[in-house]
C-alpha positions as CSV (number, residue, x, y, z in Angstrom):
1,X,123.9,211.3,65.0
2,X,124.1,210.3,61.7
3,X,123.3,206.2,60.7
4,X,125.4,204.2,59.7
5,X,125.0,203.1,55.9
6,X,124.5,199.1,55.4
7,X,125.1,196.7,52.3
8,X,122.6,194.2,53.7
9,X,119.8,195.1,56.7
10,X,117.9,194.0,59.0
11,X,115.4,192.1,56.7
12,X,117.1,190.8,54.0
13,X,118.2,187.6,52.2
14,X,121.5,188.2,50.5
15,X,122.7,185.3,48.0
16,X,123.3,182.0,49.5
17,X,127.0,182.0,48.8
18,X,127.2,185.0,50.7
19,X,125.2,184.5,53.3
20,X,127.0,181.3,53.9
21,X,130.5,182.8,54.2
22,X,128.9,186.2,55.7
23,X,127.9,183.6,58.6
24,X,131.1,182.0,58.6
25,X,132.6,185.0,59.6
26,X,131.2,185.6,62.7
27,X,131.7,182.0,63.5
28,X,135.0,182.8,63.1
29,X,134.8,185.9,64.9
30,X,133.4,184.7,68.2
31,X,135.0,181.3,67.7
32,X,138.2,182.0,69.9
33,X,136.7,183.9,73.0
34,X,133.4,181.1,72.8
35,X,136.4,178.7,73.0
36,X,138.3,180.0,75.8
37,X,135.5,179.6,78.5
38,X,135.3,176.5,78.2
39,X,139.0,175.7,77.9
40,X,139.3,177.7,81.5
41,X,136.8,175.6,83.5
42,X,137.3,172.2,82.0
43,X,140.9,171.7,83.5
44,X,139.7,174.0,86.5
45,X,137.2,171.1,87.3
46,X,139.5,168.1,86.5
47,X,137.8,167.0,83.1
48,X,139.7,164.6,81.2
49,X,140.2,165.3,77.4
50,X,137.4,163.5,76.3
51,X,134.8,164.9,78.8
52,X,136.5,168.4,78.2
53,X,135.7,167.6,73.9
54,X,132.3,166.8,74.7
55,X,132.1,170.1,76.9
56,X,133.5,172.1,73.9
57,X,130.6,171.1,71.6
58,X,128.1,171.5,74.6
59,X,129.3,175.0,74.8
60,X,129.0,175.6,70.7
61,X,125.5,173.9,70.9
62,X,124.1,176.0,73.3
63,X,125.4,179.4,71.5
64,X,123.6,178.6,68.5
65,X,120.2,178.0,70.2
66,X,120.9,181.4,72.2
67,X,121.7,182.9,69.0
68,X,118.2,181.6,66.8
69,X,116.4,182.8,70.0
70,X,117.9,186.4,70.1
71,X,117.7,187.3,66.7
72,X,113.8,186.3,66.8
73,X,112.1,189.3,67.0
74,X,109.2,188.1,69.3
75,X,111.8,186.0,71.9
76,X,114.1,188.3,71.4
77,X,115.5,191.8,70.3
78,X,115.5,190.5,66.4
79,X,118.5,192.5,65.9
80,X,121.8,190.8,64.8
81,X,123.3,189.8,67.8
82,X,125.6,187.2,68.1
83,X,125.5,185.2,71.5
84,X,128.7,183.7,72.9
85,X,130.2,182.0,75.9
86,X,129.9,185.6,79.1
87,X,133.1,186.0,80.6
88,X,131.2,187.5,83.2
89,X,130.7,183.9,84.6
90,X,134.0,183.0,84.7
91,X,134.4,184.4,88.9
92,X,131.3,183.0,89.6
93,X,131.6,179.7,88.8
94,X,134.9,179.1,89.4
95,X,133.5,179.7,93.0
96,X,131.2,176.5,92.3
97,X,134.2,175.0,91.2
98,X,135.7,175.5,94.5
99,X,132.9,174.3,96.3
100,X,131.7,170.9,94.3
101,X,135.5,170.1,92.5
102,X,136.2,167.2,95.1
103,X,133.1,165.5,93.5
104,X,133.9,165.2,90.1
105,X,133.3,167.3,87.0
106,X,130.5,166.1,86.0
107,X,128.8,167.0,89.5
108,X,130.1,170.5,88.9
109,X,128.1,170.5,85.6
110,X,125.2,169.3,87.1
111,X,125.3,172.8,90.2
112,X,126.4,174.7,87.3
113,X,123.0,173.6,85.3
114,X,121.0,174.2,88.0
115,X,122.3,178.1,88.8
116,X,122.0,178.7,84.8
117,X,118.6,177.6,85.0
118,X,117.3,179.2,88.1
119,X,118.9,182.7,87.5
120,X,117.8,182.2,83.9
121,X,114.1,182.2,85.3
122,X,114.9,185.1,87.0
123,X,116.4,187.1,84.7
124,X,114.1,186.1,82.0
125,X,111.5,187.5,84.5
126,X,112.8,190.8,84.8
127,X,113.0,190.8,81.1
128,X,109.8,190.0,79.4
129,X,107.7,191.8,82.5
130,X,109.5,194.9,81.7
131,X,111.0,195.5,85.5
132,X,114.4,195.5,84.0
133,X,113.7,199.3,82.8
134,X,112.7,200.1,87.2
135,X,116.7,198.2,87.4
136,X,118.5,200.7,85.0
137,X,117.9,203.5,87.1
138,X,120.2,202.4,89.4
139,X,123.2,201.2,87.1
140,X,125.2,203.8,86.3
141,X,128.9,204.2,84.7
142,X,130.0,204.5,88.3
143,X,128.4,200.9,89.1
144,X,129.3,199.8,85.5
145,X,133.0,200.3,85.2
146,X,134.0,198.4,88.7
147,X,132.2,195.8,88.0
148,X,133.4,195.2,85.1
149,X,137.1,196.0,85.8
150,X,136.6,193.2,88.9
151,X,136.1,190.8,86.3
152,X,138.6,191.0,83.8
153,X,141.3,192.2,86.6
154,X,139.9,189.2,89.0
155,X,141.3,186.7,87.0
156,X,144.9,187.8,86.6
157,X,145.8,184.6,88.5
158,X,144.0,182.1,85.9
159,X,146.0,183.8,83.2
160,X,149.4,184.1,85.0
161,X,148.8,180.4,86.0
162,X,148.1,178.9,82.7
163,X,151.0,181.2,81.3
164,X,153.1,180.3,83.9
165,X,153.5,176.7,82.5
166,X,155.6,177.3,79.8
167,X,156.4,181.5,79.6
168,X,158.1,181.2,76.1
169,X,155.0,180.4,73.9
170,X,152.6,182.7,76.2
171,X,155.0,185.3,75.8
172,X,154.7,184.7,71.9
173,X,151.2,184.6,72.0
174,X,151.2,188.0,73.4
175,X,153.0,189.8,70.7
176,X,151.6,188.4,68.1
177,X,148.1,189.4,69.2
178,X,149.9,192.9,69.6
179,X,151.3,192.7,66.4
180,X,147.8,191.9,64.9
181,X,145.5,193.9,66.0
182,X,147.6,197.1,67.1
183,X,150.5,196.7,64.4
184,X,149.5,195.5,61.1
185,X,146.9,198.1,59.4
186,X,145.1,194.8,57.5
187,X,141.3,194.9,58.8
188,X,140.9,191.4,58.5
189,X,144.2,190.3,60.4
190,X,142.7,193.1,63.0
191,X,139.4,191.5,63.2
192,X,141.0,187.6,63.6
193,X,144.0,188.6,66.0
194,X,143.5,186.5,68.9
195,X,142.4,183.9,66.7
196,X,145.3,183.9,64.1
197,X,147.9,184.3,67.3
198,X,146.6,181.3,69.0
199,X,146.3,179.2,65.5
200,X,149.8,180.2,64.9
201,X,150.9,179.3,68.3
202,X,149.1,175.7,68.2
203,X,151.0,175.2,64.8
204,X,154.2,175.9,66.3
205,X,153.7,173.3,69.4
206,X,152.2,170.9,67.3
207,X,155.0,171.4,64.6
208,X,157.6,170.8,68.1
209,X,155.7,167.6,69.1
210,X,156.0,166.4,65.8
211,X,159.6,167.3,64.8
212,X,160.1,165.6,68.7
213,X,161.4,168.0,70.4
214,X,159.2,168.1,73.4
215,X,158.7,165.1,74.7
216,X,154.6,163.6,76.1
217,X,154.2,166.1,79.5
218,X,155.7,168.9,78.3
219,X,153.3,172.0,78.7
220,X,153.2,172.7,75.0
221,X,153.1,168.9,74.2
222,X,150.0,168.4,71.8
223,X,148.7,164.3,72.1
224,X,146.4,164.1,69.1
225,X,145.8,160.7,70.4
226,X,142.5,162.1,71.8
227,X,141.2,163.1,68.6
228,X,141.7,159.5,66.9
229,X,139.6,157.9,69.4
230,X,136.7,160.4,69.8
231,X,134.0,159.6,68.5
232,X,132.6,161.4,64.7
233,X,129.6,162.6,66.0
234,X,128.6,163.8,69.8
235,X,124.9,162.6,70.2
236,X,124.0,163.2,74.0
237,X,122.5,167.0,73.4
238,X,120.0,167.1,76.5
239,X,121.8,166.7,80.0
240,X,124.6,165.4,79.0
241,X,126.1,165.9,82.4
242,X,123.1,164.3,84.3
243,X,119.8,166.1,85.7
244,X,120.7,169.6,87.2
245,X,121.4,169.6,90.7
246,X,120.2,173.0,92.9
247,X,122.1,174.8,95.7
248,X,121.6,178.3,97.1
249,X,125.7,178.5,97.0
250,X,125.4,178.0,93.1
251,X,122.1,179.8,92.3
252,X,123.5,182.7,94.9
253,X,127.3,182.6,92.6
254,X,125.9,182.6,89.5
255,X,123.3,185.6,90.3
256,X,126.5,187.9,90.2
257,X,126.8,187.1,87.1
258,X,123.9,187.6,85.3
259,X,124.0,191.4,87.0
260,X,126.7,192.1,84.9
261,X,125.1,189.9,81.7
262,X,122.6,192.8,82.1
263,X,124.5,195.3,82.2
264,X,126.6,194.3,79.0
265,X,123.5,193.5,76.9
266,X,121.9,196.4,77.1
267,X,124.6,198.5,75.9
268,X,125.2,196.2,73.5
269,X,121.1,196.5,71.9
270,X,122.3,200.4,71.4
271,X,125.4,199.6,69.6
272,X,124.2,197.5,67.2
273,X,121.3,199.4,66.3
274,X,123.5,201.9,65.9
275,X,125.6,199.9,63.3
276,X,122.6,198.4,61.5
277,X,121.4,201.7,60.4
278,X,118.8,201.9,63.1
279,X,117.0,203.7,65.6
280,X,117.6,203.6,69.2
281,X,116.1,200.1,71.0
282,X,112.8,200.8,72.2
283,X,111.9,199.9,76.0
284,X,110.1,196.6,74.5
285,X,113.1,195.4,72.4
286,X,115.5,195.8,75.8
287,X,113.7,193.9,77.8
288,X,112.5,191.6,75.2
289,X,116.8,191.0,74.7
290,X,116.8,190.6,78.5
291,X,114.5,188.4,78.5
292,X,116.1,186.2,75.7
293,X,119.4,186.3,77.5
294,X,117.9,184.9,80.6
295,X,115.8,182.0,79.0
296,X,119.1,181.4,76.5
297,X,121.5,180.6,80.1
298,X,118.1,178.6,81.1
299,X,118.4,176.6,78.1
300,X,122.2,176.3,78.5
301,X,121.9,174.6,81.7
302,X,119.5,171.7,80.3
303,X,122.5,171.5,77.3
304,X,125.4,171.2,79.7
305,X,126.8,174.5,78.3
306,X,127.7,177.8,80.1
307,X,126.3,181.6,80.5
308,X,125.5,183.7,77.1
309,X,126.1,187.0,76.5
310,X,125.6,188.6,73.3
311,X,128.9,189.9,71.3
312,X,130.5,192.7,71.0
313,X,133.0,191.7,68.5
314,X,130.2,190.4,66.0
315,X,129.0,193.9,66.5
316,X,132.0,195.3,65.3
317,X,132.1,193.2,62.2
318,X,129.1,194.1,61.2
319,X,130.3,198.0,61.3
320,X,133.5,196.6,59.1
321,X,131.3,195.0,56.7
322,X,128.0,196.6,56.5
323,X,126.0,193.8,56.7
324,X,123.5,194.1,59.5
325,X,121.3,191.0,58.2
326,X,120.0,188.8,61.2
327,X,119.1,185.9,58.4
328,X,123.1,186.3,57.9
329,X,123.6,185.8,62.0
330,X,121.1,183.0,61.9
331,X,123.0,181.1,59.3
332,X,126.1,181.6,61.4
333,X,124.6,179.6,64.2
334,X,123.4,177.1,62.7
335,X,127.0,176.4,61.3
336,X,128.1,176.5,65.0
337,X,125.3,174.0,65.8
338,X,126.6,172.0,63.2
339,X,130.3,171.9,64.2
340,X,128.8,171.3,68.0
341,X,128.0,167.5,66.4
342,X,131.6,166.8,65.5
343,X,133.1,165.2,68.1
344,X,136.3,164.9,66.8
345,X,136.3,169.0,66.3
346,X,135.9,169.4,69.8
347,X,138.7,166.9,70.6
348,X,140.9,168.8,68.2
349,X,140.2,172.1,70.0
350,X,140.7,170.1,73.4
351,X,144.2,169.3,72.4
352,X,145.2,173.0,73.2
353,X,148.1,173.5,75.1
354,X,147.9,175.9,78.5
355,X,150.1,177.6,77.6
356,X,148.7,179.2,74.2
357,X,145.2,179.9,76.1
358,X,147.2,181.4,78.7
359,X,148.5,184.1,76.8
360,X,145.6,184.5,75.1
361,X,144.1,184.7,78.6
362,X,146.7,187.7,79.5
363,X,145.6,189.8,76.6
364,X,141.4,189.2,77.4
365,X,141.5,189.6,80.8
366,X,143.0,192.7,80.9
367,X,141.5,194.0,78.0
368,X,137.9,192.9,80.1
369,X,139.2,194.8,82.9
370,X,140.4,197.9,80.9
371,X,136.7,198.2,79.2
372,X,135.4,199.0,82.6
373,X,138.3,202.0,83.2
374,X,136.5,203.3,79.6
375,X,132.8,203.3,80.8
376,X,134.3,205.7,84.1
377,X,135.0,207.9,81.4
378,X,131.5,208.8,80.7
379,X,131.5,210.5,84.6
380,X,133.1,213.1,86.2
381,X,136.6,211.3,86.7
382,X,137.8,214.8,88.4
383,X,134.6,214.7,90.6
384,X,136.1,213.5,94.4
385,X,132.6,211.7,94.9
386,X,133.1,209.3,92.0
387,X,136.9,208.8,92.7
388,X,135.9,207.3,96.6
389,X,133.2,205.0,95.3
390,X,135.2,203.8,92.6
391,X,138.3,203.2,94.5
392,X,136.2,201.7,97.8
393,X,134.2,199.7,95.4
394,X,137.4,197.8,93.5
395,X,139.7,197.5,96.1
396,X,136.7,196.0,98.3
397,X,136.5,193.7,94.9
398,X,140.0,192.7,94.9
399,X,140.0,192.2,98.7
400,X,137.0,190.9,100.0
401,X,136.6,187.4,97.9
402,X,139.8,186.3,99.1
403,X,139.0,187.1,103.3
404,X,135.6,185.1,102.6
405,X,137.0,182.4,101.0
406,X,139.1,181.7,104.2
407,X,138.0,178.3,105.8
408,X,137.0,179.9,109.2
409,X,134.7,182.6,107.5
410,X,133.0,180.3,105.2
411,X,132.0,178.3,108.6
412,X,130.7,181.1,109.7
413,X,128.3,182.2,107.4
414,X,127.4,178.5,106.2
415,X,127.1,177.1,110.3
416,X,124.5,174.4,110.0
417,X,124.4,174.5,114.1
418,X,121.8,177.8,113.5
419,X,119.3,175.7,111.5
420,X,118.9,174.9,108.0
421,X,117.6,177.9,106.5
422,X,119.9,180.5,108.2
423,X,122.7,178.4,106.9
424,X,121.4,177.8,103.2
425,X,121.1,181.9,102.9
426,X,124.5,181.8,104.7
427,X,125.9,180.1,102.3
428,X,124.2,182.1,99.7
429,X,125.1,185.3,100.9
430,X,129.0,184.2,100.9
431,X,128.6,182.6,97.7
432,X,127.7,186.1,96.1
433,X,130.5,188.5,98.5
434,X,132.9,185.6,97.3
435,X,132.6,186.7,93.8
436,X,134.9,189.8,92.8
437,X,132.2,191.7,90.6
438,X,129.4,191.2,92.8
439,X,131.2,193.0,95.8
440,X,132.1,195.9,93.2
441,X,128.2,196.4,91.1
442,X,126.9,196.1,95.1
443,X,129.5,198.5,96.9
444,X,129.2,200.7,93.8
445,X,125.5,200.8,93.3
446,X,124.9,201.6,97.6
447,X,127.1,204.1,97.1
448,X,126.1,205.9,94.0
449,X,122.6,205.9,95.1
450,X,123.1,207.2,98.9
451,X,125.7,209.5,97.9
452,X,124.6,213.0,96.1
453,X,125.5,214.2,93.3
454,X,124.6,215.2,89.3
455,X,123.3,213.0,86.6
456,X,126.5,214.7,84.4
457,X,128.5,213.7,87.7
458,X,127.2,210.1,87.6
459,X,127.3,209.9,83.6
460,X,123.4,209.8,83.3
461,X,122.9,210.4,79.8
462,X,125.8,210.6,78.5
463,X,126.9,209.0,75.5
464,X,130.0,206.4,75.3
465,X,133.1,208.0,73.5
């Protein structure tokens, strides 16, 4: 295969004014999906708008330290990578959520922390020891694809919910971001769709709030009142929630998550080689990059921020534009670490209504969930074997959570009358079958490996489309 030719590589400096804007750009480009995670769990938890501000520039904070430490080439792969805000914690820890809401947000912060941190070790482990490559072996297109369908489909109901509030403007948000990226041939309204949909759609509720025709509790109602009394700068950087709390329910949640972290990353490394104009990743760059993603979510959950993943959209942009120069990603976060001090930015982006990020939400999920139908496509789809895994492992994905969540199950795994431990790894154990992608990647993975059949069957080896 043939490289793809670059304006700017890995190495070099190109002129300030361009590296500035260059950087900008994938600000810009990771700036709405970085956005959204944090604008699903801070209502999900009960944050007011001010804690919810101060959440937003937690999240942007923590991005741009995982994004220095990725693009290093002795932390990390040294490649270009942009990291953002993992939808693949979403599931997770909204299961935290569940469990800790009653106590306050900030307590939810404080579990969330402490999972970040302790399967941060663990992944970061797996990482720079090189055991991650003795992992791959086992993850396959046919443990791949469920899993990742489970998360994007899992969380049709946060979409439809926030959407739900007011079904005009999700509805517009929708089209447009069909119209933008699928309509319009213009490459840079195709790269900023979701972003110029949801700008556009703020405008127009904003525009209704101040012409006055909605009135204050309306779902597209924007109060800017917020933004006048936050304060200019955000100062409280290192546990800003409080110390990190630790519970096997989190730690066992949020493992689930950084399985599929993983799994997104390392096809991520081959991509952007690819774009930058170079070779393969070598086994010591992969887990070097795994490593950095674990120690980045670590590091998250000391800054009162959420799971990183690196970005495939950044690595689209730099096929668009040709430039593949990690000085020009480095530049890009520290902008983002610079508009994490604002605090009036984040109180601007916390005056979103539900309803924009709901549609927004519609297109994402399902376009999460859709990704993982595209990686089955690398196996045998005609191959009766990988049709029963697949099928056994999503529906038991779309089924199981919801029969563990009951009240009476949860009692049974978490019963404290058979001791401590049992019911700590209890509680662990339904922490992990209560997460959608978890059940998939494990039903899949027992499957695929007890099961015969072909490396062309199972989509060993063969290349994405």
């Amino acid at each position: 295969m043939a490289k793809r030719q670059v304006i700017y590589g890995l190495n070099d400096t190109p002129p300030f004014p361009i590296m500035v804007l260059a950087g900008a750009q994938h600000v810009l480009t990771l700036f709405g999906a970085t956005t959204l995670v944090p604008l699903i769990f801070g209502p999900a938890m009960g944050m007011n708008p001010e804690q919810l501000a101060k959440f937003i520039g937690c999240v942007y904070f923590g991005m741009g330290i995982a994004t220095l430490i990725q693009t290093h080439p002795k932390l990390g792969t040294g490649l270009p990578i942009v990291q953002g805000s993992s939808f693949s914690f979403i599931p997770p820890i909204m299961t935290v959520i569940g469990a800790y809401s009653a106590s306050g947000p900030e307590t939810v912060m404080q579990y969330v922390g402490g999972g970040l941190i302790v399967g941060g070790i663990v992944l970061s482990v797996l990482g720079y020891t090189g055991l991650v490559g003795i992992i791959r072996k086992v993850i396959t297109p046919i443990v791949i694809g469920p899993t990742i369908m489970a998360i994007g489909f899992s969380l049709a109901p946060v979409a439809v919910d926030n959407a739900s509030r007011f079904w005009p403007v999700s509805l517009l948000v929708v089209a447009m971001i069909f119209l933008f990226s699928l309509v319009m041939k213009n490459k840079i309204v195709n790269i900023f769709a979701i972003l110029c949909a949801i700008l556009l759609a703020y405008l127009a509720c904003a525009a209704a709030t101040q012409a006055g025709w909605v009135e204050a509790g309306h779902p597209v109602f924007v109060d800017f009142q917020n933004v006048a009394s936050a304060p200019v700068w955000r100062g409280d950087i290192f546990m800003p929630w409080g110390v990190p709390k630790f519970s096997f329910l989190a730690i066992g949640a949020l493992l689930a998550g950084f399985f599929a972290v993983m799994i997104e990353s390392i096809g991520d490394y081959h991509s952007c080689s690819y774009v930058s104009g170079l070779d393969d990743p070598t086994p010591g760059t992969i887990s070097r990059g795994i490593g950095a993603e674990g120690f980045n979510c670590a590091i998250s959950g000391l800054l009162g921020s959420v799971g990183t993943t690196s970005y495939t959209e950044n690595i689209g942009l730099i096929s668009l534009t040709g430039v593949a120069s990690r000085n020009v990603v480095r530049t890009g976060a520290v902008l983002l670490i610079g508009m994490s001090m604002l605090g009036k930015f984040g109180a601007l982006v916390a005056t979103m209504p539900a309803p924009v990020i709901g549609g927004a939400y519609i297109a994402l999920f399902g376009t999460i969930g859709a990704l993982g139908i595209q990686v089955l496509t690398r196996a045998d789809l005609g191959s009766q074997r990988n049709i029963l895994i697949v099928g056994f492992a999503f529906l038991m994905a779309m089924g199981l959570p919801n029969w563990i969540g009951q009240d009476a199950v949860q009692k049974v795994f978490t019963d404290p009358s058979r001791g401590e431990f049992l019911a700590t790894l209890g509680g662990m154990i339904w922490a992990i079958l209560k997460t959608p992608m978890a059940v998939a990647g494990i039903c899949a993975a027992v499957c695929d490996s007890l099961v015969p059949g072909t490396d062309a069957e199972r989509g060993i080896g063969v290349p994405p489309a």
